[in-house]
Every structure is written in structure tokens, then in C-alpha cells.
ZAVO-666523 format. One record per residue: residue in three letters; x, y, z of N, C-alpha, C in turn. Coordinates in steps of 0.1 Angstrom, whole numbers, plus 5000, padded with zeros to 4 digits. Example, Ala and Ser with C-alpha at 12.3 -4.5 7.8 and 13.67 -1.06 7.14 Angstrom:
BEGIN
["ala",[5132,4943,5078],[5123,4955,5078],[5132,4967,5078]] ["ser",[5128,4978,5071],[5137,4989,5071],[5129,5000,5079]] 
END
This chain:
BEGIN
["unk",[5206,5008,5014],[5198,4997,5008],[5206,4991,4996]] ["unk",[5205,4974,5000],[5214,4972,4985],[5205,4974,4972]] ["unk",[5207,4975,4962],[5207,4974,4945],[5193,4961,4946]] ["unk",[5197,4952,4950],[5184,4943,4950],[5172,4944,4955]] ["unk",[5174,4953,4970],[5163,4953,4975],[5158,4966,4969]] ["unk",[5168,4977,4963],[5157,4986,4956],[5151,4983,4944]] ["unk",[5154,4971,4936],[5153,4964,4924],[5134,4962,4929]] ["unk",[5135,4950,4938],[5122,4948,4945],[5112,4957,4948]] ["unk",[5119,4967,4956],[5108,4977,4963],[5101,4987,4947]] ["unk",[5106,4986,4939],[5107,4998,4926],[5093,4986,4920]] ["unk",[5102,4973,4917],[5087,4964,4912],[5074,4966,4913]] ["unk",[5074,4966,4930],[5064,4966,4937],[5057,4979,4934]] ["unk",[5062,4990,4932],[5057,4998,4933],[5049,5000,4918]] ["unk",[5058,4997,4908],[5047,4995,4897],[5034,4987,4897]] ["unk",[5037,4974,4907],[5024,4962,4908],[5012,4974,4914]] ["unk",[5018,4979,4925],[5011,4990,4934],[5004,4995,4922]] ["unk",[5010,5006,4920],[5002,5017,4911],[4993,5008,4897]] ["unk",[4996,4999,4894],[4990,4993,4883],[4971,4985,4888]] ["unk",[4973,4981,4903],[4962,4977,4905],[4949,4985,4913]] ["unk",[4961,4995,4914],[4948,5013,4923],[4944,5016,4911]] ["unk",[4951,5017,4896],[4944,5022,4889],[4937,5016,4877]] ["unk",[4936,5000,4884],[4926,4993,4878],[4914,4995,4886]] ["unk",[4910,4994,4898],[4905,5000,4910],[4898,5007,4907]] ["unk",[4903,5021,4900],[4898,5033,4896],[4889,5030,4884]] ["unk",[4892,5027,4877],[4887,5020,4862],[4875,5023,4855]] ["unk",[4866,5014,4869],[4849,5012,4866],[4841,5019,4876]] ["unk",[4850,5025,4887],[4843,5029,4898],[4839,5020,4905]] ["unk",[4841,5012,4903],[4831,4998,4913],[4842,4993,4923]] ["unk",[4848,5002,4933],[4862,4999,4936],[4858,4986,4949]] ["unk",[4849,4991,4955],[4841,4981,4968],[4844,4963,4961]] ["unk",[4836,4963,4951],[4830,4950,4941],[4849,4945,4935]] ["unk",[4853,4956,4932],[4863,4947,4923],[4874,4943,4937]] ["unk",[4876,4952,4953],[4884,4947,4960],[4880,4933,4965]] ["unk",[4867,4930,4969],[4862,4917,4972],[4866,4910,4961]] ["unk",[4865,4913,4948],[4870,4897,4938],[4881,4893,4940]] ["unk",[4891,4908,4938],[4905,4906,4938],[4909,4897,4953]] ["unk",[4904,4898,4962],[4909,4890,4974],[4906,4876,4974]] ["unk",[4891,4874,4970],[4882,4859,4970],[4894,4856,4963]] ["unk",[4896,4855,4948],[4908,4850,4938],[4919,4851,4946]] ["unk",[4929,4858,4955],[4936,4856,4957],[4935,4840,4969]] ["unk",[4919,4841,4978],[4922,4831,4992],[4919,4821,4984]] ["unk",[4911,4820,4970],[4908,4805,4966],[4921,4797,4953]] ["unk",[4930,4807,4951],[4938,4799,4942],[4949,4797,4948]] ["unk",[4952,4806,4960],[4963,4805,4966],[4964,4796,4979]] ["unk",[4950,4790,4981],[4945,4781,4991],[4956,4766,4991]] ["unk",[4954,4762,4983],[4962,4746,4984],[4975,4751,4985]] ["unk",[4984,4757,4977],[4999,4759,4982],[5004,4769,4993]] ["unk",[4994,4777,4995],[4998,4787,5003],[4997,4776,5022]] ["unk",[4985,4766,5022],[4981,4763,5033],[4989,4749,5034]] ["unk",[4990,4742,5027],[4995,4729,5027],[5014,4731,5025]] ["unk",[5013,4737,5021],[5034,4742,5023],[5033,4749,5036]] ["unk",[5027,4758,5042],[5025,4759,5057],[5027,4749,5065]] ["unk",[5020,4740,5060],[5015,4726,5070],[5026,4717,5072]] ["unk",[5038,4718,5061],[5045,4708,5057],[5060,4713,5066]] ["unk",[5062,4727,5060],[5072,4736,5066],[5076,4743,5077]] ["unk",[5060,4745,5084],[5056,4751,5100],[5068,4763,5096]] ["unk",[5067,4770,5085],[5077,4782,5084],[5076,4796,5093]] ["unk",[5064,4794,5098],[5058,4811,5104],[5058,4804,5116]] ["unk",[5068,4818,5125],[5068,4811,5143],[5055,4817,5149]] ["unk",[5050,4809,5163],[5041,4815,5167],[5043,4836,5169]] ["unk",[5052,4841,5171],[5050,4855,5170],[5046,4859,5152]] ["unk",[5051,4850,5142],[5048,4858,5130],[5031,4860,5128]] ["unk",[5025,4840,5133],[5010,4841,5131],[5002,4852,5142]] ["unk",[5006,4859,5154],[4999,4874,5160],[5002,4878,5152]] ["unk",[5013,4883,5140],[5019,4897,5135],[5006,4895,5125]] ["unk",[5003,4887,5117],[4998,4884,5104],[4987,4886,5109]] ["unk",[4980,4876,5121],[4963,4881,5121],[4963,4896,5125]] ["unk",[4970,4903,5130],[4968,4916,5134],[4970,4924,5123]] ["unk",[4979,4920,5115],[4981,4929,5100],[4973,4922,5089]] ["unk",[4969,4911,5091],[4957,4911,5080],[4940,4920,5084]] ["unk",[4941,4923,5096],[4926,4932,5100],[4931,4943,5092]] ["unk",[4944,4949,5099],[4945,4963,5095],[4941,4963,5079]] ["unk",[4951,4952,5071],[4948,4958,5058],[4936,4956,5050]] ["unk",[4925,4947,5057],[4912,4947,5055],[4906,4960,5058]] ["unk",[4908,4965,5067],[4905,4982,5073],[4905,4989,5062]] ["unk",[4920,4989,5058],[4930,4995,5045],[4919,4996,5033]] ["unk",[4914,4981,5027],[4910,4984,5016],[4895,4984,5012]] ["unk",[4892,4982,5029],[4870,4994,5030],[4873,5007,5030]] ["unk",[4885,5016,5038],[4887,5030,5040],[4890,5034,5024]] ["unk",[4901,5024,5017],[4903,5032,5003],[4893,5032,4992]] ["unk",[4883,5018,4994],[4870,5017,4987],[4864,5031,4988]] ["unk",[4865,5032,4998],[4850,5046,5006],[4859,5060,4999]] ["unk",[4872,5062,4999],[4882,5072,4999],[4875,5075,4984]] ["unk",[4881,5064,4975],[4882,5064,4958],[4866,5068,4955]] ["unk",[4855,5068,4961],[4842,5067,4959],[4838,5084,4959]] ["unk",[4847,5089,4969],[4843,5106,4972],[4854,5110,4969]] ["unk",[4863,5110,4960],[4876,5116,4953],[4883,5115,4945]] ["unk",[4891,5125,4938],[4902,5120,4926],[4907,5113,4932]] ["unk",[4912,5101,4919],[4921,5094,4922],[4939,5097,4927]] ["unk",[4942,5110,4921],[4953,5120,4923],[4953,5129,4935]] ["unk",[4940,5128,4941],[4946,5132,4960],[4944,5118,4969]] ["unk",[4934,5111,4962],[4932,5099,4971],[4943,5090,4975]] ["unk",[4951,5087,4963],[4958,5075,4960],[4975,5083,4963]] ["unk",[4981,5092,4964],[4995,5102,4971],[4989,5104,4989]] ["unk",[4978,5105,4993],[4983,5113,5004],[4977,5100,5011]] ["unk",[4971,5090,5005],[4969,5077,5017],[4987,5066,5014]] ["unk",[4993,5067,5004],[5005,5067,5006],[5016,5078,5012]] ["unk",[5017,5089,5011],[5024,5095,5019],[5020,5098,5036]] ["unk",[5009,5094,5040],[5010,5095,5051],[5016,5087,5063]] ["unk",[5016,5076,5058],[5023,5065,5068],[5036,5066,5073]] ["unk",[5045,5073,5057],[5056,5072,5055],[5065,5078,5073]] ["unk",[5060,5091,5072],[5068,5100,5085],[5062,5084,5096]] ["unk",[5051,5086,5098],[5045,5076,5111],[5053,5058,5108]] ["unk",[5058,5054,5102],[5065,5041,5104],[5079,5044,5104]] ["unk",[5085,5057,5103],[5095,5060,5103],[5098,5061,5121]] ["unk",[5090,5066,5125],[5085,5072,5140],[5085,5057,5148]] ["unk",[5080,5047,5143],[5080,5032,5147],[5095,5026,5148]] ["unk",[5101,5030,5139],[5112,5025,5137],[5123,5032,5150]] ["unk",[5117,5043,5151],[5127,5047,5158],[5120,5043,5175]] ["unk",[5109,5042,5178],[5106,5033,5189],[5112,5021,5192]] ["unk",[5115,5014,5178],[5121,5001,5183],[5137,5003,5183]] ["unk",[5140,5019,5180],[5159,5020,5184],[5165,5017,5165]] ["unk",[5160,5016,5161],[5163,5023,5143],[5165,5034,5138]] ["unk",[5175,5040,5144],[5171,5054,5137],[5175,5057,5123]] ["unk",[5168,5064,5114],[5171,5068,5102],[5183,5079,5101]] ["unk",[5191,5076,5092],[5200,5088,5088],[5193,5100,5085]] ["unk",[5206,5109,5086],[5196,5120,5086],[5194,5125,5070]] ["unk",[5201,5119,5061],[5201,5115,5043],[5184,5110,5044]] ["unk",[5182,5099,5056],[5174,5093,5052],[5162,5101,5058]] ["unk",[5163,5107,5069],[5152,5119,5070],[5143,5130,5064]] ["unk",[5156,5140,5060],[5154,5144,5050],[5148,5137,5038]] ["unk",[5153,5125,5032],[5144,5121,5015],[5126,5116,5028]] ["unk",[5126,5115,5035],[5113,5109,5037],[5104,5121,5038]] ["unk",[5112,5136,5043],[5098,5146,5045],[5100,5151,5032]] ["unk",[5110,5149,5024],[5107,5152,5008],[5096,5148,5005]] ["unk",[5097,5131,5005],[5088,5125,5002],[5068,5128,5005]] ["unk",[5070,5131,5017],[5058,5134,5022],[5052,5151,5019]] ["unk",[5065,5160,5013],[5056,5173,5012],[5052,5170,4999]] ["unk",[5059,5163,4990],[5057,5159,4975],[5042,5152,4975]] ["unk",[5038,5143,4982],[5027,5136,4985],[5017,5148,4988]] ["unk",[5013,5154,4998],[5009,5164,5005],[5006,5176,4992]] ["unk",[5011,5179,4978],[5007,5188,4968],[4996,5180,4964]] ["unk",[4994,5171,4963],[4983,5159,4952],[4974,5165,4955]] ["unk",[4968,5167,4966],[4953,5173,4967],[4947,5188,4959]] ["unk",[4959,5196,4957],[4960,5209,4953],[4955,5209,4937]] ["unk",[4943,5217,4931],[4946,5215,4920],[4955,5231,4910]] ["unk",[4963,5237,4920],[4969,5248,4916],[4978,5253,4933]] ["unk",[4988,5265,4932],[4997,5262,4943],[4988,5275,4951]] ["unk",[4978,5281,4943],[4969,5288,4948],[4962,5281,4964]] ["unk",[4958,5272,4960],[4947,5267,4967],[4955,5260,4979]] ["unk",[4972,5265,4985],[4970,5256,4997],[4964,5266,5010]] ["unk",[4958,5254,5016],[4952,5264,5027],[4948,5245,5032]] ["unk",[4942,5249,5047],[4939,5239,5055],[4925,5231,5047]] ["unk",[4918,5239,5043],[4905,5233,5034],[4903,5225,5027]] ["unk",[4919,5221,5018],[4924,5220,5007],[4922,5201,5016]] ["unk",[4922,5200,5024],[4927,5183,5031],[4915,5178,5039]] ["unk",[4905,5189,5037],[4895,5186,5046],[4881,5185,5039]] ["unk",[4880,5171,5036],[4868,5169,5025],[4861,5157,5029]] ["unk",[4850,5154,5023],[4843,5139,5024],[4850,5128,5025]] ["unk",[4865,5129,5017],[4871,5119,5018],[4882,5118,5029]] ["unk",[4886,5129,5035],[4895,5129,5044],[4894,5121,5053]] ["unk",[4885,5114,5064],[4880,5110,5073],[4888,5095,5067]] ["unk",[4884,5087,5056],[4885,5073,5052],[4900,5073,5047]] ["unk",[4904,5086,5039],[4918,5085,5037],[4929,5085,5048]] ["unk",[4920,5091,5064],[4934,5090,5071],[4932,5073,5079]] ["unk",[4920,5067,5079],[4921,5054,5083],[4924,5046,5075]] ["unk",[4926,5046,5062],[4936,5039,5052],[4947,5040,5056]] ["unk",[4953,5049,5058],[4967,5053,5061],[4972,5046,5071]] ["unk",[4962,5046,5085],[4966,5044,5098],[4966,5026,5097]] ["unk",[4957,5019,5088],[4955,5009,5082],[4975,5005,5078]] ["unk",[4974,5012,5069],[4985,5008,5060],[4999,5008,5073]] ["unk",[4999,5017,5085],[5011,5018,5092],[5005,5006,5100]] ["unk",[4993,4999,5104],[4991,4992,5111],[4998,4978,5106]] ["unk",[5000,4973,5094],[5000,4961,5086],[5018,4957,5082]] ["unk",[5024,4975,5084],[5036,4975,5079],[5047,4973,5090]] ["unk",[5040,4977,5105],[5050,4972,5112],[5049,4958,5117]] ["unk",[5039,4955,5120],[5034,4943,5120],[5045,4933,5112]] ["unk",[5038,4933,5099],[5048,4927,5090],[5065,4928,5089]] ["unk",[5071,4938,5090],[5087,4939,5098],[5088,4932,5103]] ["unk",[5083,4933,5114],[5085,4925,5131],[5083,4908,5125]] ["unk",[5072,4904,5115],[5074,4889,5118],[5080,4886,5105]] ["unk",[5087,4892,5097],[5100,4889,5090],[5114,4896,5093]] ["unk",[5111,4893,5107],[5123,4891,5117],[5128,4881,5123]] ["unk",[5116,4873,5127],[5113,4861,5129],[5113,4845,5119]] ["unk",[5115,4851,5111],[5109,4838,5103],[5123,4833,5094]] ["unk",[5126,4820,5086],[5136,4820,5080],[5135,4828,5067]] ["unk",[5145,4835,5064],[5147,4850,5050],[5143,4831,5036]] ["unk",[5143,4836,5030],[5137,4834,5015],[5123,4842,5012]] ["unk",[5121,4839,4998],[5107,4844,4989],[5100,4833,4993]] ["unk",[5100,4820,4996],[5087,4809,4997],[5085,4814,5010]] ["unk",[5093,4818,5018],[5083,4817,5036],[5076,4831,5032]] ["unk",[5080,4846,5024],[5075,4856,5021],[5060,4855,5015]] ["unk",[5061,4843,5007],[5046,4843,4997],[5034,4834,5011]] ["unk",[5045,4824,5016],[5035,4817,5024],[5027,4825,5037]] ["unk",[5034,4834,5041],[5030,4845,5050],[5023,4855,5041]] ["unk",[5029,4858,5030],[5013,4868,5022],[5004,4863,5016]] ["unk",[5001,4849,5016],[4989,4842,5014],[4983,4841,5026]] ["unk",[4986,4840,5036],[4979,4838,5047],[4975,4855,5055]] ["unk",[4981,4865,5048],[4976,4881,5051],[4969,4881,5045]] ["unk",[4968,4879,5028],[4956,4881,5021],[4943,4874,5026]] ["unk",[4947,4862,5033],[4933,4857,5035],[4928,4859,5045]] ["unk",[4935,4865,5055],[4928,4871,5066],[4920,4887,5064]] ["unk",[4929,4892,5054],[4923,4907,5050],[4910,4901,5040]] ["unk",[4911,4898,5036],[4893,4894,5027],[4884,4890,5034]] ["unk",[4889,4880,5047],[4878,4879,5058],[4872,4889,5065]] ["unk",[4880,4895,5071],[4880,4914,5081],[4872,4921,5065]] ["unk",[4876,4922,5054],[4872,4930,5045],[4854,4923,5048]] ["unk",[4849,4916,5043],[4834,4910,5044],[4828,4915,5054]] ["unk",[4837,4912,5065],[4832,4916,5077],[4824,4933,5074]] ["unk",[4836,4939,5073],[4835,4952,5073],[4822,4956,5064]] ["unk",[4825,4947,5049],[4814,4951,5039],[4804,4948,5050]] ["unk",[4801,4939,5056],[4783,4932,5056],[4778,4942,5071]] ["unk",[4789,4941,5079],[4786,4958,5088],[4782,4975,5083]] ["unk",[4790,4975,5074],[4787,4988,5064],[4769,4986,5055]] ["unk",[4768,4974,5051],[4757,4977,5041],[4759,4980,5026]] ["unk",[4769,4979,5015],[4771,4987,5010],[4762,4992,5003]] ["unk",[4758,4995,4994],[4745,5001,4984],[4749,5000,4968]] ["unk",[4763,4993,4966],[4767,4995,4949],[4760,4979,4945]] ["unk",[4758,4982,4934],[4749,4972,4927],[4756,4970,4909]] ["unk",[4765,4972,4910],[4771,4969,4895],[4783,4964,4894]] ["unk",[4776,4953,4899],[4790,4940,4898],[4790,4934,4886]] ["unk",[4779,4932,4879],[4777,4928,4867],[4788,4938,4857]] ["unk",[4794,4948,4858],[4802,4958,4851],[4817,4953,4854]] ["unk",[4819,4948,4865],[4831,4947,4864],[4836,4929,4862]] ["unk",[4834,4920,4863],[4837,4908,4853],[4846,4900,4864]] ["unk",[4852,4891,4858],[4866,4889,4868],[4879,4888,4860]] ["unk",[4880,4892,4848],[4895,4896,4842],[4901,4906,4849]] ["unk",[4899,4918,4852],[4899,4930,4858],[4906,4929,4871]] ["unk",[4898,4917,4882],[4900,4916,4896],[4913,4906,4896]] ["unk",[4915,4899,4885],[4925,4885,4882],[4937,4891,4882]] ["unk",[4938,4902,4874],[4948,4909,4871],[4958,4917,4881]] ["unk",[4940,4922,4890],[4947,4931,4904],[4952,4920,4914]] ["unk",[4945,4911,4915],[4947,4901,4924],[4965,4899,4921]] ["unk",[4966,4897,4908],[4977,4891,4904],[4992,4902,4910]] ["unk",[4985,4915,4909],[4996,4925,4907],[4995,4930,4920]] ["unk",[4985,4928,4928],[4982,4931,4947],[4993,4922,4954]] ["unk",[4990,4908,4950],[4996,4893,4959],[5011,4901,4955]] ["unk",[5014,4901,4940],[5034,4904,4937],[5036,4909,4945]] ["unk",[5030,4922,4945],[5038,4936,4947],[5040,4930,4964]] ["unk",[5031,4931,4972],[5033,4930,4985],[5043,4917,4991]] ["unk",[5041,4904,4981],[5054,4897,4986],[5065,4904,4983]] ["unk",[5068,4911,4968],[5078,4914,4968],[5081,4923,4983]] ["unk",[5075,4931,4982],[5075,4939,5000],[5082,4930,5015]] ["unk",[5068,4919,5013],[5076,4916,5023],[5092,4904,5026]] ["unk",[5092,4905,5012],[5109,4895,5008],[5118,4906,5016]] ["unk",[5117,4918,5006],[5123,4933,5011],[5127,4935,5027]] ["unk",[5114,4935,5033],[5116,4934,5046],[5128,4925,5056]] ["unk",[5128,4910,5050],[5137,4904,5055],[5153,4906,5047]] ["unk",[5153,4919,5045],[5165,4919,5035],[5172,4933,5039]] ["unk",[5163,4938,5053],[5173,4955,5057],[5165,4958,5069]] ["unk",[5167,4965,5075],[5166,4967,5092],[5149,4978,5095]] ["unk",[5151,4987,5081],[5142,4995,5087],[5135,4994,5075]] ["unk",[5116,4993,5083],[5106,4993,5072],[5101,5006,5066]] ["unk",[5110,5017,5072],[5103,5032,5069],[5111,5035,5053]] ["unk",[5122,5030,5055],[5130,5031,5042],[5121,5025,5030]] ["unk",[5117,5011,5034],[5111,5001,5021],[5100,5012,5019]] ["unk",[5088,5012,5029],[5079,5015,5025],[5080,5036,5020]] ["unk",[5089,5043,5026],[5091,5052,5016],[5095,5054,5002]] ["unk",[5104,5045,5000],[5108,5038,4987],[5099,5039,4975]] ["unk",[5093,5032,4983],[5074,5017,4976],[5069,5034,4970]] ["unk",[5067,5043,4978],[5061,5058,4974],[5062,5060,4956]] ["unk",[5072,5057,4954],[5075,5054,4936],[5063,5055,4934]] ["unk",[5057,5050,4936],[5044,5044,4926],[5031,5053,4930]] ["unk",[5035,5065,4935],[5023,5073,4933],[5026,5083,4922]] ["unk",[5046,5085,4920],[5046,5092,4906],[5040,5084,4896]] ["unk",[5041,5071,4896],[5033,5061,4883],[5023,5064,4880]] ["unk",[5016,5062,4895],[4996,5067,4896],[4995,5077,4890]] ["unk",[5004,5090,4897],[4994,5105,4892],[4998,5106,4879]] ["unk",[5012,5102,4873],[5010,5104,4852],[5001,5098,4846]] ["unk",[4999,5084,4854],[4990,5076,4846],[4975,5081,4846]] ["unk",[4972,5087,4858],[4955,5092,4860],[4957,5100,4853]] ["unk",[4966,5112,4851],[4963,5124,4841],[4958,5118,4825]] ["unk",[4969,5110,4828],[4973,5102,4809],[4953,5096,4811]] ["unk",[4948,5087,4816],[4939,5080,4816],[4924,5085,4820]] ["unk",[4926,5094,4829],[4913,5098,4834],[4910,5114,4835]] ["unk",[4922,5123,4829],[4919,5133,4823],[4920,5142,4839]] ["unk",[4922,5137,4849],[4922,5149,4861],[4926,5162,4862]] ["unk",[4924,5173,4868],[4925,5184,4869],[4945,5185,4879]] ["unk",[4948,5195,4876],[4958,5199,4889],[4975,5192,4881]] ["unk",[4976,5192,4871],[4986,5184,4863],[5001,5194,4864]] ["unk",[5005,5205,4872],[5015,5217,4873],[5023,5209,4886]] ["unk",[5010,5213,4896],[5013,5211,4912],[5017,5198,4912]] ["unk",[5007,5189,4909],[5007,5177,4911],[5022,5171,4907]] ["unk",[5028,5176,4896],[5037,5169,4892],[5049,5176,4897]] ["unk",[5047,5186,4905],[5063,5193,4912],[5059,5186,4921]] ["unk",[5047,5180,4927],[5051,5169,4941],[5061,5156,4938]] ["unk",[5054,5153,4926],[5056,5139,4919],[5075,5142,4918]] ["unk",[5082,5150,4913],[5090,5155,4917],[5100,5153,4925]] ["unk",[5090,5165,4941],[5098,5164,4952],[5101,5151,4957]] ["unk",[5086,5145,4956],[5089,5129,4960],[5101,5118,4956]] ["unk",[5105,5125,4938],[5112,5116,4938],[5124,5118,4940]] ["unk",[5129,5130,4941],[5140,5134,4955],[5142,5132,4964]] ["unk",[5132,5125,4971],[5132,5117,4984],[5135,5108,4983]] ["unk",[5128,5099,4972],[5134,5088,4970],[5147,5085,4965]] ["unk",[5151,5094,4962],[5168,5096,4956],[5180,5096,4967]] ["unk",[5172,5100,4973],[5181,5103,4987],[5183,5094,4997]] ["unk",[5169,5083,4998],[5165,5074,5005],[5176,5062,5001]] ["unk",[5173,5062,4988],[5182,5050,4982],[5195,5049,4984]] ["unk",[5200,5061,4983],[5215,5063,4977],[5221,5067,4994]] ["unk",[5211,5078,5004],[5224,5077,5017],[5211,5071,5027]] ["unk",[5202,5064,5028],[5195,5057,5037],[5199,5045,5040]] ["unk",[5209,5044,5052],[5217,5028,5055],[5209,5022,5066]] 
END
């Protein structure tokens, strides 16, 4: 991976970790993902749809790739709503990022990509490093340790997130490389995932009633650091062959998450947790430096 594209993926990953743990904030994670989306389909409405109109930049295979990965990541962010509702933020927010990682790796090599084996190795780094977060001591691994109220929503976040990621590869394959066709394609994901997201809410029912608590500074902010981070992602994509690399990479940003939840919200498990935080980033070490 060149220097630039890890410049990007490293960004992103602070936008990442900066808007899960605004997310976390108020608890109101359901209330604040609907604003952050609304804000993103209504300001990003006139440029995102009329530069489409003008430029016809997305080929018909990119617009399947997009409606299909904007469901998933609507999926994505009712399973992580429901996930963050029945858990720390410090098992929730590592193991719905490290799980995709091995499974879009696995994609890649479906489509004849194989990973080096530099690059193999940093990815199951990556994923045992992910895989301690649940632990709050090295006492406690055992199979019980993964199997909780929230397990069920955290692995359909996951399966969410591998759904949206290859998708998105494949139609910045397609399309001409710059950042304007990148944003105009992730305005038009975001606004398919807040539609699928509604959906989802008004089939679910939800029951949270304290929207008045969270404002719209809060959602402006995520909105702002959700839209970055993920264009930056998908610039990335049109910038190297394999998405398992970017999106292992992007993992960065659950060492951000778990110092910052300890630093912020006082969580339990601060030994383990942080020899994952660690291993992970030995993965990521390896990813960058021999993952070609």
C-alpha cells in the first residue's frame, strides 16, 4: 500500500472511532443514528444529486453495487444501535470491527486476490487483538465470554459491514478514480442507508423516547465525521486491488475507541483490552509495510 493510501485509511479511521464514540455519549445511539443520516441525505442532496445528473459518473453496475450496499449498511447501523444498547462500548465497537476483517479477506480471494502471506498473518493479528475486547481479564476467556444479549446484533453488524465493503470495491472498479466520483457515490450510499435504516426503525418499533437529550450539534458532527471517513474509504478503494487490506487497516480505530472509552467512560477490562489494542496494531504494522 502506498504512503497516501495509508495516510487516508489512518484518517478515516480516526473519523470512525470519533463518531462511535459520540454514539456512545448519550445512549440515545437509535435517535442520534437517524439524525446523523437525515443531515447527511438533506445537505448533501443538491450536490451530491445534481453533479450525478450532470456527470452520469456511476456506471449502471456501480448503481446495483450502491443500492445493495446501502441496505447492508442500513442493517449495519440498527444491529450496532441494538449492539451499543446491551453492551460496552469496548466489546461492542473491536469485535463488530474485527470480524469482517478475516471474511472480506476470504472475498478477495474469491475474486483471485490473494493476500500475502505478511498480509495474512497482520490480518489474524489483527483479528485475535480484536477478539480480547470482550474479556474483562485473560481469566475469563472461555466461549461465554462472546455469547451475550449482544452477540446476536454484533454479528449482523459485521455481516452488514462485509456486505457494504465488497460491494463498494467492486463499483470503484468501475467508475472513473478521483475524490468527486468517491463523495458522489457516498452521498448516494448514505442516502440509501437512512432509507433501509427507517425502514428497519418503523418494522422494529423502537421504544426510546429521549430525543429531546440529544440535540442536533452532536448528530452534525457524526454526520460530518461518518460522510469523511467513509469517502475517504472509498477514494482508498480506487487506489489498490484488495479491500481486505483497506478495511484491516481502517481497524486503527478501535485502538482510538478502546483508550478513548477507558479515558471517557471509565470501562472495566483496561490490561487485556489493551494487549489486544496492541496485537492489532502489529497487524496493522505488517499490513502496511509487507501487504502488496
Amino acid at each position: 500500500m502506498s504512503p497516501f493510501v495509508i495516510a487516508l485509511v489512518l484518517s478515516s479511521a480516526f473519523m470512525h472511532a470519533g463518531w462511535n464514540l459520540l454514539a456512545r455519549y448519550q445512549r440515545c445511539e437509535t435517535i442520534l443514528f437517524s439524525r446523523f443520516l437525515f443531515i447527511v441525505a438533506v445537505v448533501g442532496f443538491v450536490p451530491g444529486i445534481v453533479s450525478e445528473i450532470l456527470t452520469r459518473s456511476l456506471t449502471v453496475k456501480a448503481w446495483i453495487c450502491v443500492t445493495g450496499s446501502g441496505f447492508f449498511c442500513g442493517l449495519y447501523y440498527f444491529s450496532l444501535a441494538r449492539a451499543y444498547a446491551s453492551s460496552d462500548f469496548t466489546v461492542v465497537y473491536p469485535v463488530v470491527r474485527s470480524l469482517p476483517v478475516l471474511l472480506v479477506a476470504f472475498g478477495d480471494v474469491v475474486r483471485g486476490r490473494y493476500p500475502t502471506t505478511i498480509g495474512w498473518v497482520g490480518m489474524w493479528l489483527v483479528v485475535c487483538g480484536c477478539f480480547l475486547a470482550p474479556l474483562h481479564s485473560f481469566r475469563d476467556i472461555a466461549v461465554r465470554s462472546y455469547f451475550n444479549r449482544a452477540s446476536l446484533w454484533m454479528f449482523i453488524a459485521a455481516m452488514g459491514t462485509v456486505g457494504f465493503t465488497l460491494l463498494d470495491k467492486i463499483a470503484a472498479e468501475t467508475v472513473n478514480q478521483g475524490p468527486a466520483t468517491a463523495a458522489r457515490y457516498g452521498y448516494i450510499f448514505f442516502l440509501i442507508s437512512w432509507i433501509t435504516y427507517l425502514v428497519f426503525l418503523k418494522m422494529a418499533k423502537p421504544k426510546e423516547n429521549k430525543s429531546g437529550d440529544v440535540g442536533w450539534k452532536l448528530p452534525f458532527i457524526a454526520g460530518c465525521l461518518n460522510f469523511g471517513g467513509y469517502w475517504l474509504i472509498l477514494w482508498s478503494y480506487q487506489l489498490t486491488q484488495r479491500a481486505s487490506y483497506i478495511i484491516a487497516l481502517r481497524q486503527f480505530s478501535i485502538v482510538i475507541g478502546v483508550i478513548l472509552a477507558f479515558i471517557i467512560y471509565k470501562e472495566k477490562g483496561l490490561i487485556v483490552r489493551l494487549t489486544g489494542a496492541f496485537l492489532l496494531t502489529c497487524g496493522l504494522v505488517l499490513i502496511a509495510l509487507g501487504g502488496n
